[in-house]
N, C-alpha and C positions, 0 to 999 in steps of 0.2 A: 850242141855236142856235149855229152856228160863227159866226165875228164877227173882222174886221181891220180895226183902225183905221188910218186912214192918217196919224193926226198932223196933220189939215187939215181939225178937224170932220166928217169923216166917215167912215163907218162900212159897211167891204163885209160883205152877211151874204151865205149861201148859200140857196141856194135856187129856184124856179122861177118864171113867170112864167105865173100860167094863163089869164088874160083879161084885157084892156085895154080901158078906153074914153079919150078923145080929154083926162082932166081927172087919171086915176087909173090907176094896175096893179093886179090882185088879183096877191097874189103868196103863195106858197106856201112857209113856212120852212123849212127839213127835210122836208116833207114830214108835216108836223106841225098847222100851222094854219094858216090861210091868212086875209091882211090883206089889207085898202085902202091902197095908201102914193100919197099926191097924186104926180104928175108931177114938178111943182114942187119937192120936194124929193126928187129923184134925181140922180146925176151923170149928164147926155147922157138927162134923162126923155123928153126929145121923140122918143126914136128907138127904143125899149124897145118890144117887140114880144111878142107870146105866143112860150114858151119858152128865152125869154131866161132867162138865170141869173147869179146872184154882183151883186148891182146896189150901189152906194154910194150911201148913206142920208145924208144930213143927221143929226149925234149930237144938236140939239138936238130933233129931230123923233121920233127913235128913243128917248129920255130922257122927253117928253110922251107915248107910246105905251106908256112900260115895256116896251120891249123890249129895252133896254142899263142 
């Protein structure tokens, strides 16, 4: 998983955006596995769309997930 921190608690991975509902994104890491990451801890989550890419994560959210 590619990963840039922005030094502001959080954390851009890459990745895809495969399906959204109204609370959560399923999102797609590399192309590798695909999470549930809440809205809520997205930067701009309320606007994140299917095929959206690259999103910034909340690090204390991504550190509770193990995936940083």
């Amino acid at each position: 998983m590619s990963t840039i921190s922005n030094g502001l608690g959080q954390t851009e991975i890459e990745g895809t955006v495969v399906k959204t509902t109204v609370a959560a994104v399923l999102y797609d890491i590399d192309g590798g596995k695909e999470v549930w990451i809440p809205r809520r801890v997205i930067l701009g989550g309320n606007t994140i769309e299917e095929d959206d890419t690259d999103l910034s994560i909340a690090d204390w959210w991504l550190k509770q997930e193990q995936l940083l």
